[in-house]
N, C-alpha and C positions, 0 to 999 in steps of 0.2 A: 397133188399140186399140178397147177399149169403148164404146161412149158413154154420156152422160151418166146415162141412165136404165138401163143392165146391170150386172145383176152387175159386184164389182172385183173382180181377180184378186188373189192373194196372191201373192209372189213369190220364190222363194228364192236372190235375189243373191250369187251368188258372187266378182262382180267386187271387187276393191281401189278401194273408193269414199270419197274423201281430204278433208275439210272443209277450204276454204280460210282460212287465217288469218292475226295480222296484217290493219291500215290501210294497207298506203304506198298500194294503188290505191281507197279510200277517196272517194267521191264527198263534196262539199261545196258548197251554195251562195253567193250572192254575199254572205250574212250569217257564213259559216262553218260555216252551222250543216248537222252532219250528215245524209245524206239515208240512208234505209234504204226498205227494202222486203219486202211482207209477202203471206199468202194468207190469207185466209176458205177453206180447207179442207172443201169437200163430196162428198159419194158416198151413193149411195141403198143403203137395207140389202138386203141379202140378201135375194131372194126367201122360202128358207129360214128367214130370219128374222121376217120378216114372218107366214109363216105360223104359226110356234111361236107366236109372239105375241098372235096371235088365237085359235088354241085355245085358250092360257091364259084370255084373254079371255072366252072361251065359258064354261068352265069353273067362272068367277068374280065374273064380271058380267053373267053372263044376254046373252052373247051379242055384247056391245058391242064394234063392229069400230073399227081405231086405221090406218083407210087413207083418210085425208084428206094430202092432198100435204107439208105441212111434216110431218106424223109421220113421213113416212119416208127421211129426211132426218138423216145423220149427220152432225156436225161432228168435224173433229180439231181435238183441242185438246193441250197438250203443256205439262206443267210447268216453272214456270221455274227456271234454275239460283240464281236471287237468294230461293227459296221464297218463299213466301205471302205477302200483306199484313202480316202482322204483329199485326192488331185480330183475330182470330178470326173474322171471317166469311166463311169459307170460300173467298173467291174468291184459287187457287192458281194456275190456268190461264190458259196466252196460246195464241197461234197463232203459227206458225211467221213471224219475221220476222229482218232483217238487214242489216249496210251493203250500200248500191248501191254498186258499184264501177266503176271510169272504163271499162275495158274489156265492158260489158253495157249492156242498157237493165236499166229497170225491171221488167218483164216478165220477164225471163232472171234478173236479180236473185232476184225473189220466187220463182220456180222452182226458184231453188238453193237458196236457205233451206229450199223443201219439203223437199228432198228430204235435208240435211244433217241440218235439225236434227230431220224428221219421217218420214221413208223412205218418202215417198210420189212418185209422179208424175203428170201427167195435164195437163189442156188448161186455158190461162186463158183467161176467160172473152173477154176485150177485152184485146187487144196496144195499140189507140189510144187509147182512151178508159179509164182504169184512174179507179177509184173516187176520191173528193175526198183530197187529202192532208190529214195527221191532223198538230197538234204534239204534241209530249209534252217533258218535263225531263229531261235527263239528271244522276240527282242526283252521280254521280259525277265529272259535270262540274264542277257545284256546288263540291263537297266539292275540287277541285281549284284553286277558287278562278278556275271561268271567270268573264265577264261571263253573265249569265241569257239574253241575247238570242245567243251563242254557244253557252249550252250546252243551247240547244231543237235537237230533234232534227226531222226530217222524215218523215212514213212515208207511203207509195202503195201503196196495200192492193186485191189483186187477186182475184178470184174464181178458185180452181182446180177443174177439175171432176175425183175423183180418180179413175185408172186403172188403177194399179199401185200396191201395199203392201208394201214390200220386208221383210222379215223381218230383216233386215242394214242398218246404215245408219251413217253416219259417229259421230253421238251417240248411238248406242243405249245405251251409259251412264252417260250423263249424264238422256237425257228418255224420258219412261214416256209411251207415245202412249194419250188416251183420246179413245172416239168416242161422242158424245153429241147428244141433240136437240138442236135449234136454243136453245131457254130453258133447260136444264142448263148450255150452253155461253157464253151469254151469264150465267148467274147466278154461274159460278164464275171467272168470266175476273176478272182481273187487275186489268187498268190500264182505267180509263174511255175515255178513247180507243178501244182497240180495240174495247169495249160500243157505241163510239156507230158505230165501222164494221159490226158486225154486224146492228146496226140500219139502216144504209143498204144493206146487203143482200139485193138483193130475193132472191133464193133462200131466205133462211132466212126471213123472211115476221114481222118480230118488231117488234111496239109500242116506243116508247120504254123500257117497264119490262122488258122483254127475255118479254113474255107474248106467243102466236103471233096472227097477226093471223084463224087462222081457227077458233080457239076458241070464236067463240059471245060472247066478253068485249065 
């Protein structure tokens, strides 16, 4: 595999690769309340890229180079199936997440989600220590008429470093993969929650207002 800082491969999966569906092995805690698991999806651009970049750069700004460590830093982000907020402000976009189920940890969890609902793979960052868990509402809990404190969901949101880009993947279509800076991907995300995971993100390097911590701001 790559590491962290090489080129990611692109991949052309041939294999019969099956999204698991269905709750029955559904993880839940002593509240009920569902547990899920998720990745902050990162991979550095393309060398290749990078350099188009800066020519343009050249080209356009008298030279100004865009090779400060968060610039070159892509998030996957991946649209949801429930669309957009609704108020028109653009934020359409989540990260790949999903129920933990009784046979995985958490770790192995958010790794399947990568790779279901985003056809990516690669290494998490921390197997022991995974990031603060997140609550969020499940409105269709709601709407189902749970109690509120049942139908809070649970998320453990993991750092993936990305390896492989399947071209092929369980939900190809259903989600459109897009890969964005650190603050595109925090300005069009979704759900506050996952904003405020991206923010405890030290890789992506982002202020509370999702601007990069090494802008100058």
């Amino acid at each position: 595999m790559a590491d962290e800082g090489d080129d990611v491969d692109d991949v052309d999966d041939g294999g019969a690769i099956t999204a698991r569906t269905g709750r029955h092995k559904q993880r839940y805690n002593d509240a009920r309340q569902r547990l899920v698991a998720g990745c902050i999806c990162v991979r550095r651009r393309r060398r290749c890229e990078e350099e188009e970049e800066e020519e343009d750069e050249r080209g356009t700004t008298s030279g100004t180079s865009t090779s400060s460590s968060s610039s070159s830093i892509k998030v996957l982000m991946i649209n949801s199936k429930k669309g957009p907020r609704g108020n028109g402000d653009g934020r359409d976009l989540i990260f790949p997440k999903g129920g933990w189920e009784t046979d995985e940890s958490a770790a192995e969890a958010a790794a399947r989600e990568c790779l279901e609902e985003g056809g990516v793979r690669g290494t998490i960052a921390s197997t022991t220590a995974p990031m603060p868990a997140y609550e969020f509402t499940s409105r269709s809990k709601l709407k189902a008429g749970c109690d509120p404190i049942e139908a809070t969901c649970v998320a453990h949101v993991f750092t993936m470093h990305v390896t492989e880009v399947l071209d092929h993947w369980p939900e190809e279509g259903e989600r459109a993969r897009y890969w964005l800076s650190p603050s595109e991907a925090w300005r069009r995300c979704k759900h506050d929650w996952m904003r405020d995971a991206m923010v405890a993100c030290d890789e992506l390097g982002l202020r509370s207002d999702g601007t990069a911590l090494d802008d100058g701001g």
